[in-house]
N, C-alpha and C positions, 0 to 999 in steps of 0.2 A: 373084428379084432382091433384096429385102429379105432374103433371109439373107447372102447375100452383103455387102451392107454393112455388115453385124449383126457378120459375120466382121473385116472390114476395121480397122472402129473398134476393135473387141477387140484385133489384137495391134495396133494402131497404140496404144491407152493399157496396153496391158502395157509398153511400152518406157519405160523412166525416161530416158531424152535427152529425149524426146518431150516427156514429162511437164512437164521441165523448164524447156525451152524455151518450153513452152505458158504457163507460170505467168507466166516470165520474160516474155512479151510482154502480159500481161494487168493484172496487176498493180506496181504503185509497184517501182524498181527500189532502193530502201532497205530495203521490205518482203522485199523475192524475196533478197537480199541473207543477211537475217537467215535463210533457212531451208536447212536441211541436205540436199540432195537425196541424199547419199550412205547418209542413215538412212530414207529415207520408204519407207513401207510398202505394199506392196498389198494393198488391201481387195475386189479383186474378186470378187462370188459370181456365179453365174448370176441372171440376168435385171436385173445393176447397168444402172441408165442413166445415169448420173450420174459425175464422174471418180473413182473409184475407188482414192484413194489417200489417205493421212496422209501431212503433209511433218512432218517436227521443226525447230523453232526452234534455233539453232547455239549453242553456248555447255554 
């Protein structure tokens, strides 16, 4: 059962919509504003627990 979920969250934060949306409802929408989701990076390696990405600042 626990791989399964292990699966689940993996392509669920491989998806940069996700990603974005996730930040977007998390944090100040001036901050979320400033960053670039069309340049953020995936830093996924195996055994990440954590979100797994670089956003860049816009500009």
């Amino acid at each position: 059962m626990s791989r399964r979920h292990d699966q689940s969250y993996k392509l669920l934060f491989s998806l940069p919509i996700a990603i974005e949306h996730l930040i977007n409802g998390l944090i100040n929408a001036d901050l979320a504003a400033e960053l670039d989701f069309d340049r953020a990076e995936n830093l996924a390696s195996e055994g990440t627990t954590v979100l797994p990405w670089s956003a860049v600042k816009r500009g």
